[in-house]
N, CA, C and O atoms as a DFTB+ gen file, in Angstrom:
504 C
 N C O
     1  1      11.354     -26.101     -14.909
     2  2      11.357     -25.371     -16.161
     3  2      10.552     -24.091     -15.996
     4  3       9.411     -24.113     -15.535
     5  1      11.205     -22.899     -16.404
     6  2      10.567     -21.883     -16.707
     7  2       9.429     -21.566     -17.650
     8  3       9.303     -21.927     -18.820
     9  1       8.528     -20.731     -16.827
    10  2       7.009     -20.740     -17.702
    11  2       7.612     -19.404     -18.344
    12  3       8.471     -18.666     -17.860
    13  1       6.703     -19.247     -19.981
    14  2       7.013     -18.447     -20.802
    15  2       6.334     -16.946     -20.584
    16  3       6.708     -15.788     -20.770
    17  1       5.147     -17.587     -20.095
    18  2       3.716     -16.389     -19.924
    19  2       3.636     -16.392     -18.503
    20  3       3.785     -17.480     -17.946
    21  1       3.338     -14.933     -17.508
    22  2       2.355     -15.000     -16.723
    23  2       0.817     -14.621     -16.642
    24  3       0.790     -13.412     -16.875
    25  1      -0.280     -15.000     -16.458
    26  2      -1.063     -13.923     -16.627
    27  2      -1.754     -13.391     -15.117
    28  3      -2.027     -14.286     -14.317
    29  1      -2.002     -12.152     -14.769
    30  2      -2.492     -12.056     -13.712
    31  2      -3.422     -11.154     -13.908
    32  3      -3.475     -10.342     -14.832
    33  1      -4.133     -11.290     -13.063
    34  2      -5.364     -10.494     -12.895
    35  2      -5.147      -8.588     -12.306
    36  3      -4.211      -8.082     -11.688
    37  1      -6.390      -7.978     -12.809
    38  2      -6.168      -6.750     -12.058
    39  2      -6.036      -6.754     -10.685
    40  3      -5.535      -5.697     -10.302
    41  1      -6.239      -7.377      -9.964
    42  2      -6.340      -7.673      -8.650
    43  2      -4.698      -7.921      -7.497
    44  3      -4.171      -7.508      -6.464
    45  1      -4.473      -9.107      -8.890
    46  2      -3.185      -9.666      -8.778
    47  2      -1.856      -8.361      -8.561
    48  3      -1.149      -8.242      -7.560
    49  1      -1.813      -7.526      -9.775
    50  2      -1.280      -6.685     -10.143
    51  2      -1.347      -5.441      -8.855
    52  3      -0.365      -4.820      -8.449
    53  1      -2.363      -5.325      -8.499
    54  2      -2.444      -4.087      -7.143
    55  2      -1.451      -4.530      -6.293
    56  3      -0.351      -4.066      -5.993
    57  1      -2.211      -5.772      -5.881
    58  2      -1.245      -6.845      -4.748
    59  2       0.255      -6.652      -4.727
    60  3       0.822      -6.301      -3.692
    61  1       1.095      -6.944      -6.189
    62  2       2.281      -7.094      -6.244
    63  2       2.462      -5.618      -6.289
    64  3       3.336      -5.335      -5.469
    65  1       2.014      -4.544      -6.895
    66  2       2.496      -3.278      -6.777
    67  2       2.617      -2.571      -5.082
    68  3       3.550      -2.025      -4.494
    69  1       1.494      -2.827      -4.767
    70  2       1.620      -2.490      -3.154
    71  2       2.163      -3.284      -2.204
    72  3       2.078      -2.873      -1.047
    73  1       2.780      -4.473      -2.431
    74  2       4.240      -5.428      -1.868
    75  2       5.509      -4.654      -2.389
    76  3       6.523      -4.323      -1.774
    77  1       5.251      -4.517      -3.339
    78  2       6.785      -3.778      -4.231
    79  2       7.078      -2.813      -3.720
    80  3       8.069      -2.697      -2.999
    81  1       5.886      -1.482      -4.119
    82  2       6.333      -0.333      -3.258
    83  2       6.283      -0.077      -1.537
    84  3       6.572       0.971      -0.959
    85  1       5.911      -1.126      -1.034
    86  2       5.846      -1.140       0.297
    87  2       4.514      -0.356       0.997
    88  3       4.715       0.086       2.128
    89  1       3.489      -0.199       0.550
    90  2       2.346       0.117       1.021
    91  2       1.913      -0.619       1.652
    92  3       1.798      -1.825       1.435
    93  1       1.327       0.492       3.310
    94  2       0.727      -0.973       3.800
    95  2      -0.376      -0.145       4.459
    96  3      -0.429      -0.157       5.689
    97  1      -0.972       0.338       3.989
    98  2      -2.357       1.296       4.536
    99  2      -3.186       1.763       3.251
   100  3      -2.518       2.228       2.327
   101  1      -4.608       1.685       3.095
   102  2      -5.365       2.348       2.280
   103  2      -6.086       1.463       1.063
   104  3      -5.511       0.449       0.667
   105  1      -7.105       1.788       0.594
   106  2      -7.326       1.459      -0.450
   107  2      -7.069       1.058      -2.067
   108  3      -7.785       1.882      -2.635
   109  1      -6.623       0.482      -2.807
   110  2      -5.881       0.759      -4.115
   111  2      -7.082       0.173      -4.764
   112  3      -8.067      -0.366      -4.258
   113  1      -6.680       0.470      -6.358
   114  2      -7.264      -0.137      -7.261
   115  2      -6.663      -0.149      -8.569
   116  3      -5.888       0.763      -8.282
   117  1      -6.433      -0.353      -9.493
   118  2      -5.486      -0.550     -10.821
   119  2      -5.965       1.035     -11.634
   120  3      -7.025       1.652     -11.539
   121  1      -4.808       1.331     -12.371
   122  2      -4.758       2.638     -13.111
   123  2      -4.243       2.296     -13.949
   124  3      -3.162       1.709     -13.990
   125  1      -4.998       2.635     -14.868
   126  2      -4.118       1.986     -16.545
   127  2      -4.293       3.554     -17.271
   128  3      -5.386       4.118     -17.323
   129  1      -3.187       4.072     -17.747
   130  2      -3.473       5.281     -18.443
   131  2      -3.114       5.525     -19.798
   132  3      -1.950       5.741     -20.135
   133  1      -4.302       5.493     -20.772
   134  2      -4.261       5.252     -21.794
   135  2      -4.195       6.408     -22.795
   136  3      -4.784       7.406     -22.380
   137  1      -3.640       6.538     -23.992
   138  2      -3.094       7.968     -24.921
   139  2      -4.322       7.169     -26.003
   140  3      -4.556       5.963     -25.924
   141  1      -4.722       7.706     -26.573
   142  2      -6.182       7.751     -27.310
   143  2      -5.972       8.597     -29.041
   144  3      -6.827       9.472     -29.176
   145  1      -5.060       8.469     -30.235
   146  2      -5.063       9.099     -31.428
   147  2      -5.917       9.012     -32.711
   148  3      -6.028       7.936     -33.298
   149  1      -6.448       9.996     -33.098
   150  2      -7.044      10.015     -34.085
   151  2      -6.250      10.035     -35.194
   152  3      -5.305      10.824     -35.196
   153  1      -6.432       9.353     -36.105
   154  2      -5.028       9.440     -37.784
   155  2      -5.238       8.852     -38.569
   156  3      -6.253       8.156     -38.534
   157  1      -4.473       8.837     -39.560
   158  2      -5.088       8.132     -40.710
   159  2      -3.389       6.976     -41.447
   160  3      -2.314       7.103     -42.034
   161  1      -3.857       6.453     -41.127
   162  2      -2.721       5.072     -41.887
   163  2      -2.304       5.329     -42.934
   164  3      -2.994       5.915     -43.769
   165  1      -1.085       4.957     -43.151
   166  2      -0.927       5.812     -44.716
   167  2      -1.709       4.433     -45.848
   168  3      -2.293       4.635     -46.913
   169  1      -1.468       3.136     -45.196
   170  2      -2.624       2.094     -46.510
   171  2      -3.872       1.654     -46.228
   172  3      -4.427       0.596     -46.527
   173  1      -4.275       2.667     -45.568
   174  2      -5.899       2.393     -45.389
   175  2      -6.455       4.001     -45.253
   176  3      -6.150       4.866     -44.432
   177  1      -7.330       4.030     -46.319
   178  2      -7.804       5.048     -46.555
   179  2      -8.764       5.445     -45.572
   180  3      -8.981       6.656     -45.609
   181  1      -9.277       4.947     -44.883
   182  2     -10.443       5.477     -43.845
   183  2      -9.576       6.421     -42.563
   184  3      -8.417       6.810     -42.706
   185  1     -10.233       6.615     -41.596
   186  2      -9.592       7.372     -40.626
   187  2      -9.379       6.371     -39.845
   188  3     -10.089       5.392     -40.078
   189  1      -8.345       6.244     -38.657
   190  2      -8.414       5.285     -38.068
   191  2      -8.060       5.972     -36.307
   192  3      -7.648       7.117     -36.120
   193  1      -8.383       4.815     -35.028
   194  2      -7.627       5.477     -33.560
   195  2      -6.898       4.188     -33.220
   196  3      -7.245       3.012     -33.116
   197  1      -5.501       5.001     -33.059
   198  2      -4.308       3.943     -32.384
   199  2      -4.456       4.163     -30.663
   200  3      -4.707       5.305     -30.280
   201  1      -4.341       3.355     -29.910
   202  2      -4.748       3.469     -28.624
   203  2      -3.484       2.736     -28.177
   204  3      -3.192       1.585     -28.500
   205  1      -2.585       3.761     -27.187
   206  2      -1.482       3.324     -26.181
   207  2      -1.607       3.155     -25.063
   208  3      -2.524       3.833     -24.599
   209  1      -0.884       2.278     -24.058
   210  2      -0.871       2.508     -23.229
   211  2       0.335       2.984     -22.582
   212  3       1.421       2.405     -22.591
   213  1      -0.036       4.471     -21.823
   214  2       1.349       4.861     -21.528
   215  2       2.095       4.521     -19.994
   216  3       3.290       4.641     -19.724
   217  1       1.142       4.126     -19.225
   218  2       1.315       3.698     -17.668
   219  2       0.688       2.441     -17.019
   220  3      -0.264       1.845     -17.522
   221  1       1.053       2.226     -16.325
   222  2      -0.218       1.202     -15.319
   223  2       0.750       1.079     -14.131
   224  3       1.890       0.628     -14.023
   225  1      -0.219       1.706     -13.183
   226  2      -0.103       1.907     -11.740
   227  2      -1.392       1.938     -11.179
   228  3      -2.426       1.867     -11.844
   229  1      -1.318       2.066      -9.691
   230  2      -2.365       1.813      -8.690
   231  2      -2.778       3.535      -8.147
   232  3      -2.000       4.481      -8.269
   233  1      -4.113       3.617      -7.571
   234  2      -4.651       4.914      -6.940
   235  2      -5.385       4.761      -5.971
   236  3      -5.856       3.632      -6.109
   237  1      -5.794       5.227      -5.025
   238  2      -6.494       5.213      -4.134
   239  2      -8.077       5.194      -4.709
   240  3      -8.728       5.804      -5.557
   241  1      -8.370       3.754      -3.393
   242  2     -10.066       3.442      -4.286
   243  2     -10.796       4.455      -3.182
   244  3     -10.270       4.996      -2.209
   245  1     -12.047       4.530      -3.597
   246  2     -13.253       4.808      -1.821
   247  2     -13.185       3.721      -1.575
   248  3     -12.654       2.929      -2.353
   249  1     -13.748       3.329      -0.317
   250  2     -14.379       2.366       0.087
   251  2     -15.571       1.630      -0.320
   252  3     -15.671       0.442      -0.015
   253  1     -16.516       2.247      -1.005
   254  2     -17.871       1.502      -1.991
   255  2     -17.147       0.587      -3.381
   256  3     -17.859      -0.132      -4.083
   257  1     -15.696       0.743      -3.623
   258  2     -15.012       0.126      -4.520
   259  2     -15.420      -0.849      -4.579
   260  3     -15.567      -1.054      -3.374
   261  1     -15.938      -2.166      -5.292
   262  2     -15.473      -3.116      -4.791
   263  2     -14.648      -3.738      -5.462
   264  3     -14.435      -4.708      -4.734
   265  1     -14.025      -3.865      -6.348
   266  2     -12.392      -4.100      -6.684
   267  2     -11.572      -3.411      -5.877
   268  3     -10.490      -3.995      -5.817
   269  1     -11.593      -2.487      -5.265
   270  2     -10.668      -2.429      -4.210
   271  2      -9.300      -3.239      -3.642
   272  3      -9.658      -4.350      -3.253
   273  1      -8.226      -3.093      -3.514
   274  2      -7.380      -4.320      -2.729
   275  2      -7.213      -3.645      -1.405
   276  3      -6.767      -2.521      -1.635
   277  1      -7.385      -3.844      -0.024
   278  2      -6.897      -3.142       1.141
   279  2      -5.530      -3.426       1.119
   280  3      -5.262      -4.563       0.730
   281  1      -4.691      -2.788       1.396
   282  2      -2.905      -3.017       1.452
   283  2      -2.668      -3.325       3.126
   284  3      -1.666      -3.806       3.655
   285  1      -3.794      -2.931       3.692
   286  2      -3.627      -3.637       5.086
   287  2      -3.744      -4.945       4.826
   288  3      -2.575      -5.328       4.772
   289  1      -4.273      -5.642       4.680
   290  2      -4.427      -7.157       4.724
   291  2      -3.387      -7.672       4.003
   292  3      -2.548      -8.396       4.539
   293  1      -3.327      -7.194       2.129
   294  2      -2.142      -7.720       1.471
   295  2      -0.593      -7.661       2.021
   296  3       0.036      -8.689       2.272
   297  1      -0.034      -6.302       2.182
   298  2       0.952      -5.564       3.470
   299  2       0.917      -5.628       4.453
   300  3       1.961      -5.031       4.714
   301  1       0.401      -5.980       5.638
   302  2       0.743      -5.191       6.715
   303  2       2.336      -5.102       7.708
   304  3       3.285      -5.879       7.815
   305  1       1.995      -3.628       8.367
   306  2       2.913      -2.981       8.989
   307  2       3.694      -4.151       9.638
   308  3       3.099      -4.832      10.473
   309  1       4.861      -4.414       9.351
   310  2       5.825      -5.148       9.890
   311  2       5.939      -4.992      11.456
   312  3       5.989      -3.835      11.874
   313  1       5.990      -6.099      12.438
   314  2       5.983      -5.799      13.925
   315  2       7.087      -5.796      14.387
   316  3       7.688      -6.861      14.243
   317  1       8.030      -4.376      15.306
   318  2       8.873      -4.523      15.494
   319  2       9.137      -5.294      16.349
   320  3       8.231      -5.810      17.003
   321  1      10.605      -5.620      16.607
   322  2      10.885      -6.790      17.088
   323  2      11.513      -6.146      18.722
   324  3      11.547      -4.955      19.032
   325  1      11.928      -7.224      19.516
   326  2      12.545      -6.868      21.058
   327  2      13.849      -5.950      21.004
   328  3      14.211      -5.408      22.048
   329  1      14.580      -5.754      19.806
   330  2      15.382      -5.095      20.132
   331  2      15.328      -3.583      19.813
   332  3      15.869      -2.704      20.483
   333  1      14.341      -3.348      18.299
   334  2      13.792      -2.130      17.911
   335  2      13.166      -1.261      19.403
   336  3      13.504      -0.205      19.938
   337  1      12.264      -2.143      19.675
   338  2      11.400      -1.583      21.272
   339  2      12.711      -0.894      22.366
   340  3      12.628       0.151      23.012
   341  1      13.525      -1.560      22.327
   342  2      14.475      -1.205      22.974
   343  2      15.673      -0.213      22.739
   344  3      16.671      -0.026      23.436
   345  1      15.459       0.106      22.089
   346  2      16.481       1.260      21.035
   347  2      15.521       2.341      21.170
   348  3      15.953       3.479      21.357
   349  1      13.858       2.055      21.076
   350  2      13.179       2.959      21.133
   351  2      13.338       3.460      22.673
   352  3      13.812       4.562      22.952
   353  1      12.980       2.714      23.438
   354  2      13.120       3.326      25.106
   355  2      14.211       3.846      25.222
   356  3      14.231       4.853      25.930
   357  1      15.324       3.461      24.693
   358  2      16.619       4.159      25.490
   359  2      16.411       5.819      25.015
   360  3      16.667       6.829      25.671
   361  1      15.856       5.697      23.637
   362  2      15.852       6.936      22.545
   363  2      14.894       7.870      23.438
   364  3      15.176       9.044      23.200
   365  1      13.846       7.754      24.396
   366  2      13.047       8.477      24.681
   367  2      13.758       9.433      25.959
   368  3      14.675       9.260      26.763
   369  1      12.592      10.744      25.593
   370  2      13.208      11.697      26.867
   371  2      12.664      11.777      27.748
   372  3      11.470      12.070      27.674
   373  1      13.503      11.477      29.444
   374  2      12.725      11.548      30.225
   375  2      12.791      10.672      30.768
   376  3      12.119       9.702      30.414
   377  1      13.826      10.589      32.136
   378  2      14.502       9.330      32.702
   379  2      13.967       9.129      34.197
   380  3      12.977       9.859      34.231
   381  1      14.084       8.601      35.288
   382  2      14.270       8.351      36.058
   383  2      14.735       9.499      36.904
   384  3      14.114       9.628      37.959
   385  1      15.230       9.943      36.782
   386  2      16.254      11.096      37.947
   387  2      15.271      12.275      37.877
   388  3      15.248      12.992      38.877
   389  1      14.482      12.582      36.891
   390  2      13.654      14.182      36.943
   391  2      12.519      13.629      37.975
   392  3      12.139      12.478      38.186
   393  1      12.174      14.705      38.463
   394  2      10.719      14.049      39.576
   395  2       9.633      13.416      38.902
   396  3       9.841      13.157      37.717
   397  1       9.008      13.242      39.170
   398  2       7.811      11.946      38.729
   399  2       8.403      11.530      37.179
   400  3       7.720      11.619      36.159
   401  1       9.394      11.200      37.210
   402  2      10.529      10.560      36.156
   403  2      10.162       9.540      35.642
   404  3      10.400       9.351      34.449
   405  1       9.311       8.367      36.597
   406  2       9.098       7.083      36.245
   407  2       7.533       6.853      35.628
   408  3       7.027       5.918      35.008
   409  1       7.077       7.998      36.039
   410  2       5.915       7.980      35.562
   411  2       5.931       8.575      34.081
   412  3       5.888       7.880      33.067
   413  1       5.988       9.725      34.107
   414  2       6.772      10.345      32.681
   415  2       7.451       9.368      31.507
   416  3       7.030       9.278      30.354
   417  1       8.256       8.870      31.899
   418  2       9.001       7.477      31.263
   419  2       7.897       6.570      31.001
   420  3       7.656       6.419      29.804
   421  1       7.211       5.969      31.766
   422  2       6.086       5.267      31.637
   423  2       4.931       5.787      29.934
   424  3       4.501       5.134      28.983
   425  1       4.847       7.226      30.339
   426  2       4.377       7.502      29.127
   427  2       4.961       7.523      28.104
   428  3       4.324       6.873      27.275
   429  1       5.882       7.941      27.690
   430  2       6.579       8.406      27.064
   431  2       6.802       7.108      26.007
   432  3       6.465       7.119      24.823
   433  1       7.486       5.926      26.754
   434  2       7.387       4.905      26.663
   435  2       6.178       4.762      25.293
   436  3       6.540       4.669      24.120
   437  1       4.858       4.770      25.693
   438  2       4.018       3.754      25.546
   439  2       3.414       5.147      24.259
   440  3       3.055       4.739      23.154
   441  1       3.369       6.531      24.516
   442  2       3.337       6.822      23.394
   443  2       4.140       6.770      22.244
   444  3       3.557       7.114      21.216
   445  1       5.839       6.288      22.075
   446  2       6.536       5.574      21.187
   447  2       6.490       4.500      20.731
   448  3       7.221       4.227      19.778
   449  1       5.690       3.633      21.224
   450  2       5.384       2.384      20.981
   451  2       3.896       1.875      20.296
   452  3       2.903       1.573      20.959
   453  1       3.990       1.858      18.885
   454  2       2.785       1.527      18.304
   455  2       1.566       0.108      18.950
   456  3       1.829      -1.079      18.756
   457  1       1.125       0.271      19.208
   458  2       0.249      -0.860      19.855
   459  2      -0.882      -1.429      18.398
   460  3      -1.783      -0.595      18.308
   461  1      -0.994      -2.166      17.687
   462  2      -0.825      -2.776      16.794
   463  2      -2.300      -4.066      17.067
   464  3      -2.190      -5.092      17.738
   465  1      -3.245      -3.724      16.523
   466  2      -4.158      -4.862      16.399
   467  2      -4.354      -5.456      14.895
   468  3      -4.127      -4.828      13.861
   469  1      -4.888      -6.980      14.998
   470  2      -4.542      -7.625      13.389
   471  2      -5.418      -6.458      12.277
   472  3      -5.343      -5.244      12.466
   473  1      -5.769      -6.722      11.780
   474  2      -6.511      -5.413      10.878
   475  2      -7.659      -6.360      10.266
   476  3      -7.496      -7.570      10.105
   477  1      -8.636      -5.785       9.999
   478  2     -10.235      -6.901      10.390
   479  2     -10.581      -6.017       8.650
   480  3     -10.612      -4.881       8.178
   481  1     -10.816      -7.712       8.151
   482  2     -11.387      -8.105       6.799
   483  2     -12.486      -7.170       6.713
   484  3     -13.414      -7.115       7.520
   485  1     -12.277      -6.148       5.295
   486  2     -12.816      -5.786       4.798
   487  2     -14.273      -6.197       4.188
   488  3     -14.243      -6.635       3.037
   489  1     -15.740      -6.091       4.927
   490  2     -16.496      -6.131       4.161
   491  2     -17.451      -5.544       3.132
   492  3     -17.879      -4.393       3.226
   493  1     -17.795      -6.443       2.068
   494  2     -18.598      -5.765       1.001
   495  2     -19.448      -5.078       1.373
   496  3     -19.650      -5.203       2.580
   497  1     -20.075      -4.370       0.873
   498  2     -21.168      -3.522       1.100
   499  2     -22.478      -4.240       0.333
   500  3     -22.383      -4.791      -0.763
   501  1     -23.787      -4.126       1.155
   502  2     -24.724      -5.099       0.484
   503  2     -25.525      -4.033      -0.162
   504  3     -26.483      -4.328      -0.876
């Protein structure tokens, strides 16, 4: 059975926005952007402020954030697979047949090829 309500946290909300839009580097933190009116009701005589909200999206935190979400940890960069790598080498310039060809290739190689370590937990600041 389907639940009626979700509720999630600000936290929650970064998370799924930076899965959604596909972010997978940097800091976020929740942006709620709110319209703020001064007016007066037409059955209440005092003055009154209606408060909207017109957005809610994510922005880049600093690092002293600590609500912060890293999108590295929540996201990270998808690892290409054996055949991507290989589409990449054929794609590179710089074969075999030019003189020091194999060496060249060798680089070439390895500067197309992202080399990829896990990405290390963010700590708090004391």
């Amino acid at each position: 059975m389907a639940n009626n309500e979700y509720t999630l946290s600000h936290q929650e909300v970064v998370k799924a926005i930076i899965i959604d839009q596909q972010i997978h580097e940097g800091l976020w933190k929740l942006n709620i952007d709110f319209n703020v009116e001064a007016s007066r009701a037409p059955r209440v005589h005092d003055p009154s402020v209606t408060v909207t909200i017109k957005g809610v999206g994510i922005m880049r935190a600093p690092p002293t954030d600590l609500f912060a979400v890293d999108a590295a940890l929540i996201n990270p960069m998808p690892t290409r697979h054996v055949e991507e790598t290989a589409q990449i080498v054929a794609q590179v310039k710089g074969s075999a047949n030019s003189p020091n060809g194999s060496t060249q290739f060798c680089r070439d190689v390895y500067r197309s090829i992202a080399v990829q370590s896990a990405p290390k937990p963010r700590s708090k600041p004391s």
